[in-house]
N, C-alpha and C positions, 0 to 999 in steps of 0.2 A: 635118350632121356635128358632136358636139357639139364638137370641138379649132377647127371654121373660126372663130370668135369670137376665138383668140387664137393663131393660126399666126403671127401676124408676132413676138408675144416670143417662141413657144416652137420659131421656127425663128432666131432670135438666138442666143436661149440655149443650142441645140443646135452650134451653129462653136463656139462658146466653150470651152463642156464637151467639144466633141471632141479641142480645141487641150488643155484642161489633161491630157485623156487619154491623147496619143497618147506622147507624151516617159516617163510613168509607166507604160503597158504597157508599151512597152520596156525600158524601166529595171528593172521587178521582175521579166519574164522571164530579163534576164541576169542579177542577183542571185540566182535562184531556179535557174540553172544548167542552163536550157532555153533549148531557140531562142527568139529575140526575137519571131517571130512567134508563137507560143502566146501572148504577150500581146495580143496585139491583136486572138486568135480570142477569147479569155475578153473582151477588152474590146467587143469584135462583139456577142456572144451575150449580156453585160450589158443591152447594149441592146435589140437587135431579137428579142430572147426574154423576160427578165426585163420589159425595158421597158415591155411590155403590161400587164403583172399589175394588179392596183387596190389592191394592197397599201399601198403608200407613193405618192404623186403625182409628187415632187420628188427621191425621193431616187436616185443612180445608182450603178450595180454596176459591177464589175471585177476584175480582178487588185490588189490590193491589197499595199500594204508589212508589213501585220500578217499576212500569211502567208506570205511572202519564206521564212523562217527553218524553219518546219514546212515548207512540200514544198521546199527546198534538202534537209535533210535526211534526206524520202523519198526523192528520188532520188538522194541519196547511199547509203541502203541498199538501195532497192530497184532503180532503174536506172529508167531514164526511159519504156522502154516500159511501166511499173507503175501510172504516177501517171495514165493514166486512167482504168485501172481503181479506186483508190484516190481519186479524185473523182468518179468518178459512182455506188460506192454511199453515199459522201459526204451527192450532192446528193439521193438516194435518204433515204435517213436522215434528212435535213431536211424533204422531204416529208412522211414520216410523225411526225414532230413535230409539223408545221403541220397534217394533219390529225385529227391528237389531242389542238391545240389544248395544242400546250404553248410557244406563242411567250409568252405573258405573264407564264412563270415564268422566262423569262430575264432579268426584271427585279428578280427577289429577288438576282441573284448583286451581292456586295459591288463596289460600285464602288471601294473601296479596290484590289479584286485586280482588276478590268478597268483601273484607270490602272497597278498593280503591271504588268499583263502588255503593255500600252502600253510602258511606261517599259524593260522588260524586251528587247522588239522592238527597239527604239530603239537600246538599248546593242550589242545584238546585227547591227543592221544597220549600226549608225555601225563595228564593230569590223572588219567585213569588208567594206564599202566604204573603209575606207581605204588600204586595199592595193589595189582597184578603181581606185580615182584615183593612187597609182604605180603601178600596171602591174606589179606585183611582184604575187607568187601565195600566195596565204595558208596559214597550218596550217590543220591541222584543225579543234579546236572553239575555242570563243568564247574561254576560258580563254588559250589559247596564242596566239590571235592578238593577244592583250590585252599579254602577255607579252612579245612578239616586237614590240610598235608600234616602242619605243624603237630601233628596228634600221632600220626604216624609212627614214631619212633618207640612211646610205649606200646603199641600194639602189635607192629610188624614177629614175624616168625622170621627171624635173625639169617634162618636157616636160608630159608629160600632167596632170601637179600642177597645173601654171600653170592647166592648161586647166580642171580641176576644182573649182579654186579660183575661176576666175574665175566658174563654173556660179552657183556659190554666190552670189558678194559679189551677181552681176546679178538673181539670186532677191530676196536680202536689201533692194539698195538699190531693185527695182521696186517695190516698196510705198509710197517717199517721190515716186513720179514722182505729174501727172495723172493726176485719176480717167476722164479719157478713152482716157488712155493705159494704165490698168491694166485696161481690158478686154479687152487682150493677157494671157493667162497670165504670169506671172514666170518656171514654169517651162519654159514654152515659146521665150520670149526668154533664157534663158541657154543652151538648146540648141540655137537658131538662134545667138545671137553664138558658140559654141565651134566652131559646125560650121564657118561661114564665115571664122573663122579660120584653121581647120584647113588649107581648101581652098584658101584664098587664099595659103600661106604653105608647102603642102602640106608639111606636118608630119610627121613617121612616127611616129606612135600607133595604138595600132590601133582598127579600126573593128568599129561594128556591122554583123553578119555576116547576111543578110537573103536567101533565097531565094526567098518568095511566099508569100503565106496558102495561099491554096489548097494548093500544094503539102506545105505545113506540115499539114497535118490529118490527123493518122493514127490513126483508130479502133482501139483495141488489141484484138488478138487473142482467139482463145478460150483460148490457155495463157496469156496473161498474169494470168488469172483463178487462174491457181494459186496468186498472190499473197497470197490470202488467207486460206491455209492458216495464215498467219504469224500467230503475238501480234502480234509488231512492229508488222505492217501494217493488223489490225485497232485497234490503240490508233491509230496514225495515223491510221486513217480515223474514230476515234471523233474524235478531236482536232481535225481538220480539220470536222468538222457542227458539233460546240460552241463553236469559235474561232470559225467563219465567223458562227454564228447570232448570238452572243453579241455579236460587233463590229456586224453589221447592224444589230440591234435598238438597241443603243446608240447606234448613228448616226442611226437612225430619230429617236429622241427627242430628239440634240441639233438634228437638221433640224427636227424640228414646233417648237420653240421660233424658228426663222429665218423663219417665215411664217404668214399667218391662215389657209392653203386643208386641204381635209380632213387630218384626221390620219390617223396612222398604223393598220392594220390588223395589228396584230402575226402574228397566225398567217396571214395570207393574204400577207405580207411572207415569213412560212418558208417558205412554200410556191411561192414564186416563185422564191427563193433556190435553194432546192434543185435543181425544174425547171431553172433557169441552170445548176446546178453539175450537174444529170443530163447535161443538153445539153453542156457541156464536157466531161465524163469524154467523150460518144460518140466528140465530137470530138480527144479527146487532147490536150485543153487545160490549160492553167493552172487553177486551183477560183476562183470569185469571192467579192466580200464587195460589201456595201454601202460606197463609200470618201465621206469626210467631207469631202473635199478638191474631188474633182468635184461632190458633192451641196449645200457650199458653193456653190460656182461659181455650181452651177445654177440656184439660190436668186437668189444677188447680180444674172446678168447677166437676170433679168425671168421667168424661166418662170415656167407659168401651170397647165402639165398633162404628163402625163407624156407628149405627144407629142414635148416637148423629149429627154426620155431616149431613146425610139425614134429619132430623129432620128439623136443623138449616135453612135448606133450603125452608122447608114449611110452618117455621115459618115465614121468608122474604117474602116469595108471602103473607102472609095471612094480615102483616103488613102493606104492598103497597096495597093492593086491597082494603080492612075494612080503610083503615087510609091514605088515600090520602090528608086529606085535613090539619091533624096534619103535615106532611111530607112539606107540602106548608107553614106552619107556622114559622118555622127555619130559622131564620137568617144566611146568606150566611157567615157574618164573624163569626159564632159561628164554622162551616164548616172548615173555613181555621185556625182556632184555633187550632181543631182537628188536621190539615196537620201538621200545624208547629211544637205541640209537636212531631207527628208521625216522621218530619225531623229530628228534633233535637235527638230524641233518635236512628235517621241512622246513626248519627256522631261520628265515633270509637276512640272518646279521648283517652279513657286508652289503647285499643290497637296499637294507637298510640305512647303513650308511654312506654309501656312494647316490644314493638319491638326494639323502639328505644335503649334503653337500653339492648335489646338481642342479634337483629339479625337487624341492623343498614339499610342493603340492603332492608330487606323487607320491612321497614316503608318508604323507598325512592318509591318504588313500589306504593304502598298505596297512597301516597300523591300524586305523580305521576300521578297515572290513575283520582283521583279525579277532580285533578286542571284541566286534560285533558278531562275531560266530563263537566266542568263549562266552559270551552275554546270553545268545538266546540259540539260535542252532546254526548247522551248516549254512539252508537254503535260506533262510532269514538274512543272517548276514553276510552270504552273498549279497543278496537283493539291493543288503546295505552299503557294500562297495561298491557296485553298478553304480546305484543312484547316486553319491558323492562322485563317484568319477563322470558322472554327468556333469552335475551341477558346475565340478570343477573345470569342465571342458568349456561349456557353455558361459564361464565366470571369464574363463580364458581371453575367448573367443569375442565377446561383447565388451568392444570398445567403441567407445564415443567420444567426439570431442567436436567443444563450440571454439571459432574462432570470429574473430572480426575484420571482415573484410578491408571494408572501404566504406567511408561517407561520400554519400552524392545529394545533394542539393537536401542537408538537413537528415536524411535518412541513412540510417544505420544498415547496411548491408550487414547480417551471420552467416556465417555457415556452418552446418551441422555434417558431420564426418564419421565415416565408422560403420558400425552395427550397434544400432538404437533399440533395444531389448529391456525388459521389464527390471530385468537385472541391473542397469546403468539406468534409470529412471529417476534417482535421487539426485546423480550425479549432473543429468541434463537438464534437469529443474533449476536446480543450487547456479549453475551457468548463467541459465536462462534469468533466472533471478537476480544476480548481478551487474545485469546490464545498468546501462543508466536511466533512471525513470522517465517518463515524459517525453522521450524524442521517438520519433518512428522507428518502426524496423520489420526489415525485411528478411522473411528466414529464405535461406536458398538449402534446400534438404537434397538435391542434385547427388552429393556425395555419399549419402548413405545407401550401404549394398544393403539395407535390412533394417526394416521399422514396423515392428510388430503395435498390434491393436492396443496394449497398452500405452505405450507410447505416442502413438496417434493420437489417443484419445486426450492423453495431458498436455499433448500440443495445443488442441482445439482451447482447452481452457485458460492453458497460458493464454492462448492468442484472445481468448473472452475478456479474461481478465486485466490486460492492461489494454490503459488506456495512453494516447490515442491507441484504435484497433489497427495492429499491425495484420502486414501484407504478406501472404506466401508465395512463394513458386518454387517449382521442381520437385513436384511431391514423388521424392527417390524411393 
């Protein structure tokens, strides 16, 4: 069997990565406004489905923080018996990418708008986790809950603040312990110190609400398929393939930089993804994503092959099933403790500022697409970071420039240079217009890799409009 060579790291590294798991399904199913167990089936089927694939080695799937904000949303419009139907033609959809071999053009989208839409999550889940950790019940969107923070303090339940707060600093400060000691998850150790807090001291916060996986799996019906009748819910479900691909694949990349064993198989990665996310709609689960956090882990604590990912996954069923009632004990604000570190480390400060100081355009992008998914949703301002990082590419990219040649016998030789685009059209007018009135001239457009129809067209006019009628050649 070829995993027996290295079953002892990659049965290590599988307790490990199940421990930083199990606290983070939970966590993003309640944020996500579903039962807590639907994380733990999506964190199930990460494994012991996706986990086979030969896509990626090391890197491990889930429920994820970067889609918290898109299905909270679905099933705030469409109601929760929806979302699995809207994840599994999802994972459907990412199949057929993977097998038309379009995983490695997920690598042209601007990394500017993938940390924009990071940074974007970030704001978006730090704004509604902090009503999670007081126990106070949030507005509606991002905006208002942002609005409304400063109110927070008379209302919050002190209680569970402490408790939340505490989540955090033992996340923050487990990193300065021993490195024998940090092969304890951080965020596993601030969910055991809150809980046993809780218990010991028997607190009244309230807890995570916990029935049984199994019982939790509910295949959606054949009317919930009516769902799809909807725009709405077809843009969701497009949202949901391109967020989910677009984070995997990214993650892929930063994981093959963390180790020397095979790389990544980007379309046999989509295609595994997808499978996961087919297997989860059946299952009425949460959608998954490849997460950077587990696939870290996985990395650090020794794996060797993806039998560690398999593993991690039977480790979550064995957890949920033997230990339902530990799982009930957990205070919900120890939970959004969890979210708010996991936000706050979405929020790309120094890339921030090291753009800013490099390449000025792409940290406009960035902030950009962020502000634009805090304004109206995920997949909106996505759309809205794309398109900026279009326009800014194309802004880039479209230069022009009028020079002057040479005079010959009374006639004015130009030459037009560059890429003559709708975009530079004010510029090559303004040029054109300050030539000198009255003498001839000759445009030589030879030099242009690129003259779009608008630009053609305000040629022809320039050329009507003065007199005498100048002459062209080299229509480049």
């Amino acid at each position: 069997m070829p995993w027996a060579g290295t079953f002892r790291e990659d049965f290590g590294a599988s307790v490990v990565v199940a421990l930083v798991a199990l606290p983070l399904c939970v966590g993003v199913a309640v944020a996500s406004g579903v039962p807590a167990e639907w994380g733990i089936v999506t964190g199930v089927v990460g494994g012991l489905v996706t986990g086979w694939f030969r896509g990626s080695a090391l890197q491990v799937s889930g429920p994820a923080a970067g889609l918290t904000v898109l299905v909270y949303e679905a099933v705030t419009a469409h109601g929760l018996a929806a979302l699995g139907v809207l994840v599994l033609v999802a994972g459907m959809l990412q199949v057929g990418m993977g097998v038309l071999r379009l995983g490695r053009w997920f690598r042209a989208i601007s990394v500017a708008v993938v940390q924009g839409m990071l940074a974007g999550i970030g704001l978006v889940l730090i704004a509604g986790q902090l009503y999670a950790v007081g126990g106070v019940g949030a507005p509606g969107g991002t905006l208002e809950k942002l609005a409304a923070a400063p109110a927070l303090a008379g209302q919050a339940d002190w209680t569970a603040v402490a408790l939340g707060a505490g989540t955090v600093a033992v996340i923050v400060g487990w990193r300065r312990m021993p490195a024998r000691l940090r092969l304890v998850p951080g965020p596993l150790v601030g969910v055991a110190a809150a809980t046993a807090v809780c218990v010991l001291l028997r607190l009244p916060v309230e807890k995570v609400r916990v029935e049984g996986v199994v019982d939790a799996v509910t295949p959606p019906g054949w009317g919930a398929f009516g769902v799809l009748a909807s725009a709405g819910a077809c843009g969701t479900v497009i949202a949901l393939a391109l967020i989910a691909s677009a984070e995997t694949l990214f993650s892929a990349a930063a994981v093959d930089r963390m180790h020397d064993g095979p790389r990544t198989h980007y379309d046999r990665e989509l295609v595994a993804q997808g499978v996961g996310n087919t297997v989860c709609g059946l299952l009425g689960a949460l959608p998954m994503t490849a997460v950077i956090v587990r696939s870290a882990a996985n990395v650090e604590a020794g794996a060797r092959t993806r039998a560690a990912r398999v593993m991690h996954g039977a480790w979550l069923l064995l957890f949920a099933v033997a230990l339902p009632q530990l799982l009930a004990a957990v205070p919900l604000a120890a939970l959004a403790g969890v979210l708010l570190h996991a936000g706050w480390k979405l929020l790309p400060g120094r890339a921030v500022a090291a753009l800013w100081r490099t390449h000025r355009g792409e940290a406009v992008v960035l902030v950009a697409t962020a502000a634009a998914i805090v304004a109206t949703n995920l997949f909106e301002g996505v759309l809205v970071g794309l398109g900026i990082a279009i326009a800014k590419a194309a802004w880039e990219t479209s230069h022009v420039h009028v020079e002057q040649v040479a005079e010959e016998g009374g006639e004015l030789c130009v030459r037009v240079l560059g890429n003559a685009s709708f975009l530079r059209l004010p510029k090559l007018l303004d040029a054109l217009d300050a030539l000198p009135a009255g003498q001839p001239v000759r445009l030589d457009l030879s030099g242009l890799r690129h003259l779009d129809h608008a630009c053609l067209t305000a040629l022809h006019g320039w050329e009507r409009g003065r007199a005498p009628l100048a002459g062209r050649e080299g229509a480049g």
